[in-house]
Structure formats: C-alpha cells, structure tokens
C-alpha positions as CSV (number, residue, x, y, z in Angstrom):
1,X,51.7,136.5,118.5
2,X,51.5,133.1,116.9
3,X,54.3,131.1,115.8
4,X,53.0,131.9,112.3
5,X,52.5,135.2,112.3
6,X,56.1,135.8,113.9
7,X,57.8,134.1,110.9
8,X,55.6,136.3,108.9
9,X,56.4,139.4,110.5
10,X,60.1,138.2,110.9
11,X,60.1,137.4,106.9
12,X,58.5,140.8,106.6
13,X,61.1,142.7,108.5
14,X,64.2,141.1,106.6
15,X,62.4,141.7,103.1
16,X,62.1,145.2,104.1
17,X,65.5,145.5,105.5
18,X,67.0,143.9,102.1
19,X,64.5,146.5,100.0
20,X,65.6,149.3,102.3
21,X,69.6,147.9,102.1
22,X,69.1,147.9,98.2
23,X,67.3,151.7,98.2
24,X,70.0,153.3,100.3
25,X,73.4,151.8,98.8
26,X,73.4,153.4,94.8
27,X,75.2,151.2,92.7
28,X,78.1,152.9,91.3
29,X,79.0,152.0,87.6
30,X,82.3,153.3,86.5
31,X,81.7,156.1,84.5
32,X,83.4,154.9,80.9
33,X,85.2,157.6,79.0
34,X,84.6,157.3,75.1
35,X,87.6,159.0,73.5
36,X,86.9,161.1,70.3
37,X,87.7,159.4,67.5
38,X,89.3,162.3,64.3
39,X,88.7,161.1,60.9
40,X,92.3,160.2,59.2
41,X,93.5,163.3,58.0
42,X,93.8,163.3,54.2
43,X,97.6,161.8,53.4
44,X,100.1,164.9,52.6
45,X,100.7,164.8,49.0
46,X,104.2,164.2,48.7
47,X,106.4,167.1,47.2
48,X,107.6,166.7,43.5
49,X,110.9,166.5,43.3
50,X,112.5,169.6,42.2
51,X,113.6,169.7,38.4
52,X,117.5,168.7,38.2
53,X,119.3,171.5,36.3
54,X,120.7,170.4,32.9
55,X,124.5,171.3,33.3
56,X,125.1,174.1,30.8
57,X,127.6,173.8,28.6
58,X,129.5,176.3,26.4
59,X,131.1,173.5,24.3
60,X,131.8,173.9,20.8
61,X,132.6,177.2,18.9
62,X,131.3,180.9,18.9
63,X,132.1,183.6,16.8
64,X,132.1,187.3,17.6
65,X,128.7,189.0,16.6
66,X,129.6,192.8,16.8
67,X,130.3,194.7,14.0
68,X,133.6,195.6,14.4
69,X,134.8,191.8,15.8
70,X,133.3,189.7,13.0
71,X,135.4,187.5,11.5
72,X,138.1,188.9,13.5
73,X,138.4,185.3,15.8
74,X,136.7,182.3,16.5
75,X,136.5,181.1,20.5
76,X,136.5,177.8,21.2
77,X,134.8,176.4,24.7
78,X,135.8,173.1,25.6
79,X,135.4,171.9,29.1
80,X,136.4,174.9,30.8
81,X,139.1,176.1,29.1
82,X,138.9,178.9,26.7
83,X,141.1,179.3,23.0
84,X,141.0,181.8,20.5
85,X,142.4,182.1,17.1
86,X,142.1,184.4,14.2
87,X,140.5,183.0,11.0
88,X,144.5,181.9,9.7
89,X,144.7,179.5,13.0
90,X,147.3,181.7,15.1
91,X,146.4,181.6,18.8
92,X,145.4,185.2,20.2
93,X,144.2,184.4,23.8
94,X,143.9,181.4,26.1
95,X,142.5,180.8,29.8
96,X,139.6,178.8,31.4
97,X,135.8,179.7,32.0
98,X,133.5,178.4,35.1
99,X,129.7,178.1,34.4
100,X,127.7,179.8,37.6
101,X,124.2,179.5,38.5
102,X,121.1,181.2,36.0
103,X,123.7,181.3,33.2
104,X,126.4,183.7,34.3
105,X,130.3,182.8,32.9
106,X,133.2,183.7,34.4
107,X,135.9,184.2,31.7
108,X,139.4,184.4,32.6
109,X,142.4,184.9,29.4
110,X,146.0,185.6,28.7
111,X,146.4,187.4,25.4
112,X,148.9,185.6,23.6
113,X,150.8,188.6,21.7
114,X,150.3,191.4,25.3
115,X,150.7,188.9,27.8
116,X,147.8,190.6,29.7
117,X,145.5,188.6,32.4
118,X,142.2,189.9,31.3
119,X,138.7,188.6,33.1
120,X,135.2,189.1,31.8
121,X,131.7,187.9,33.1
122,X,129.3,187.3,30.7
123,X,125.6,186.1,30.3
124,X,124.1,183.1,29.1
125,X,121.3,184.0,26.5
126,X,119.5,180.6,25.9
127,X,121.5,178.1,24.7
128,X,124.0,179.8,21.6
129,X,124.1,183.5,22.8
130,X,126.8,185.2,25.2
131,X,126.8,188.2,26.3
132,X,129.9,189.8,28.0
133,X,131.8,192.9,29.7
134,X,135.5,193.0,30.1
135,X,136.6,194.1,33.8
136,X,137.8,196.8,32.0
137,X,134.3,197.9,30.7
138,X,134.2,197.2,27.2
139,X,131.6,194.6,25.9
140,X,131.4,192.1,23.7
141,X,129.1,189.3,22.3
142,X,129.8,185.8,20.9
143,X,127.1,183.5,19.0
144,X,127.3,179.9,19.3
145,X,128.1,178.1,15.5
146,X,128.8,174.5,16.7
C-alpha cells in the first residue's frame, strides 16, 4: 500500500469510526415537562352583607283595642320600662319590657292598687300593633297612637 492510499484508508477508517461513534451513542435531550396551565377561575362574588336589623322600638303610646278595655288605660313604652294610667292620669301598673328577636315582647308589671308581679309576652304586629297573653292566660291587645 502506498503512502497515499494508507492516509486514505486511515482517513477512511477514523471517518467511519466517528460516523459509527455518532450512530451508536443517542443523544439524550432532557425530556421538558410543560405543566398545565387552568384558566383563572371566575373571582367569587363577594357575599352581600346581610341587612342590619332596625332596632324595634315600642316608644310612644298604645291604647287598648278590645272591647271591653277601651278607653279603660293608656300604656306608655319608653325605653324599656312600661307605665299605665287610666284616662284621669292615676298610675294602674308599672314594670319594664325587653324587645326579642322577630318581634316578640317580654312584659313584666306591678299593678299598682294589687301589688301583683304579673308577666305577659306579646307579639309585634308591624310596627303599631301588639298582641299579648297574660302568663295567666288571658289576652289582650294594644294599638300604637303616638
């Protein structure tokens, strides 16, 4: 073999080695990971606010609306405590009230001439009606004038 056609063949040989080098070894690429991308979810509406509760307030005067009661007193409400007087001004029973939750009144009294505790829970009918039943079961109703 000539000098020439040694380098030839030797050139040959290393080419092929490097092709063969090349085919054999796989190049590895990192597989990349593409993470899933969600949408924004819509924004939460936020919650109303819940309605505040006017106080209720029995203020003011109320006169009896049952037959047999009319005219007979007038009760006053005035920041929980509780008056009433016949028509000529004399005092007939006294105590406090408490204002509950959905309208329902506590009513405690004294009666001014018996000296009797007496305690009655009554209903709040709108704003100027009030319905009530004595502990000892008798009923009565009062209508809001001022």
């Amino acid at each position: 073999m000539t000098m020439g056609k040694l380098r030839t063949f030797s050139l040959s040989l290393m080419a092929g080695a490097f092709l063969a080098g090349c085919q054999s070894q796989q190049a590895t690429v990192p597989e990349i990971k593409v993470a899933k991308v969600e949408p924004n979810p819509a924004p939460k509406p936020k919650p109303e606010p819940k309605p505040v509760a006017k106080p209720i307030s029995l203020n003011g005067s109320w006169v009896p609306t049952d037959e047999a009661t009319k005219g007979v007193y007038v009760a006053t409400f005035r920041n929980n405590q509780f008056l009433s007087k016949a028509p000529e001004g004399a005092i007939l029973a006294k105590g406090n009230y408490k204002v509950g939750a959905n309208g329902k009144v506590k009513l405690n009294f004294v009666g001014a001439v018996t000296k009797r505790k007496s305690e009655a829970n009554c209903d709040l009918k709108g704003t100027t009606r009030l319905q009530c039943v004595l502990t000892t079961g008798s009923s009565f109703n009062l209508q809001k004038t001022t």
